[in-house]
TIVO-37651 format. One record per residue (C-alpha): x, y, z; residue in one letter. Coordinates in steps of 0.25 Angstrom, whole numbers. Each point is the difference from the previous one (the first is absolute). Last residue first. Layout:
N
<<X Y Z> "a">
...
***
This chain:
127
<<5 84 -77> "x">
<<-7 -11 7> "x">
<<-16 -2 0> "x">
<<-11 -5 9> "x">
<<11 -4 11> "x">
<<-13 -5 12> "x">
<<6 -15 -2> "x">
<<12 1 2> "x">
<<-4 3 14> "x">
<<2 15 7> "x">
<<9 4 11> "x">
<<1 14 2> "x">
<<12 11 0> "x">
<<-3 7 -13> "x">
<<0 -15 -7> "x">
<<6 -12 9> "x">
<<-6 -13 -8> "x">
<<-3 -12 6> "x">
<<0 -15 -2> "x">
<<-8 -8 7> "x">
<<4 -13 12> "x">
<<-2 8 12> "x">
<<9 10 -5> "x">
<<10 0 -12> "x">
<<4 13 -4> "x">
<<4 9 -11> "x">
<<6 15 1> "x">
<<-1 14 -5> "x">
<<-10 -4 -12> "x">
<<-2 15 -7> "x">
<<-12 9 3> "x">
<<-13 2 -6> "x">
<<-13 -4 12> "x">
<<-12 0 -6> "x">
<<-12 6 9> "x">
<<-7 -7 11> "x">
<<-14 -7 -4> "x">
<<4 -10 9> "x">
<<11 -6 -8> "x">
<<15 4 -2> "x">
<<1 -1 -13> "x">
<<14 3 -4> "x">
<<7 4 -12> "x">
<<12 -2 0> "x">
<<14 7 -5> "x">
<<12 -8 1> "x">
<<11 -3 10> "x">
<<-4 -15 1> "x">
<<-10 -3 -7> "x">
<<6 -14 -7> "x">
<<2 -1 15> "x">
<<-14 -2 1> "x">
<<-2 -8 -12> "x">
<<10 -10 5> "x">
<<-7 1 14> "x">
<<-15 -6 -7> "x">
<<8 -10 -9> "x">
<<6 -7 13> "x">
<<-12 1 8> "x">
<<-7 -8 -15> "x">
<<10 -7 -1> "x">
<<-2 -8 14> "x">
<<-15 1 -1> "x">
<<1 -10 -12> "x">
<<12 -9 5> "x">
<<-12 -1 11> "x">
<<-10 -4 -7> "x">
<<9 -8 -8> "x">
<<4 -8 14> "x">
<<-15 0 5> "x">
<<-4 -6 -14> "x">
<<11 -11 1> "x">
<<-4 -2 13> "x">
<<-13 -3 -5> "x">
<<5 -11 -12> "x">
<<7 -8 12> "x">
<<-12 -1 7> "x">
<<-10 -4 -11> "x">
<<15 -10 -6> "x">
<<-2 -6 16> "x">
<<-15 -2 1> "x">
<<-8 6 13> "x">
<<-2 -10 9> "x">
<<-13 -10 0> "x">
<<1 -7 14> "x">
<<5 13 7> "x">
<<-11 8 -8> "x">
<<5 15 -1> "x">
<<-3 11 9> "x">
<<15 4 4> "x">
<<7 -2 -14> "x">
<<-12 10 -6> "x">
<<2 8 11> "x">
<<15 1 -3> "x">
<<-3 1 -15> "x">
<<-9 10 3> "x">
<<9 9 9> "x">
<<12 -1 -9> "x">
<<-9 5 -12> "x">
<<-4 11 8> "x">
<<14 4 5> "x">
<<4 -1 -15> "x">
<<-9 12 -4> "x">
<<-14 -2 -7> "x">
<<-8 9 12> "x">
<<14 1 8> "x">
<<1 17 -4> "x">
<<-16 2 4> "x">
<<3 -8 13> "x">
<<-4 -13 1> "x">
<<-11 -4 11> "x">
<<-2 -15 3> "x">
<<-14 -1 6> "x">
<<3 -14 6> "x">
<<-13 -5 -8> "x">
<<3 8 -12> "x">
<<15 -7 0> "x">
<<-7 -15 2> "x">
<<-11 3 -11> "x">
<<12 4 -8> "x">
<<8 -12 4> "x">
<<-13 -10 -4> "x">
<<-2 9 -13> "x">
<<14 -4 -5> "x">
<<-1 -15 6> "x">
<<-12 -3 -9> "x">
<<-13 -1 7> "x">
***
């Protein structure tokens, strides 16, 4: 059994449950790695340069989530003061209005538009 399907076997067996957000996120690959450390052969150890070269991954993983936050809120003070779109979801109607204010909250990025608090994500157009 390789070491790979011997850390997953492990983390099906504890039923390790990620959130829809952690599914591929950095928090996932922290856990395995740390299972992986946890579970491997004390007489046969994981090698140095395999070890080194996963802590590579985690640290471009997270580079990689990094921007991606910071290119998320430079878009949404790129909307600052303009017209939106939004999509509020739900089968509830769009919402047109200008982007009153931005904020950070639990982590996301949100826009004020009409007095509500709507993700980047919803904008389905900006005038």
């Amino acid at each position: 059994m390789s070491s790979v399907s011997g850390v997953a076997s492990t983390a099906q067996a504890q039923q390790v449950s990620f959130g829809k957000n952690d599914l591929l996120g950095k928090d996932a690959f922290f856990q395995l790695l740390v299972t992986q450390l946890r579970h491997q052969d004390p007489l046969a150890p994981m090698d140095d340069k395999q070890f080194i070269s996963q802590m590579a991954q985690f640290s471009a993983l997270e580079q990689a989530q990094n921007n991606t936050a910071q290119v998320i809120k430079l878009n949404a003070l790129a909307m600052l003061g303009r017209e939106v779109t939004v999509n509020p979801g739900d089968g509830k109607d769009l919402v047109l209005g200008a982007v009153e204010r931005i904020l950070t909250l639990d982590g996301s990025t949100k826009l004020m538009v009409a007095g509500q608090l709507y993700t980047v994500d919803q904008v389905v157009e900006v005038s």
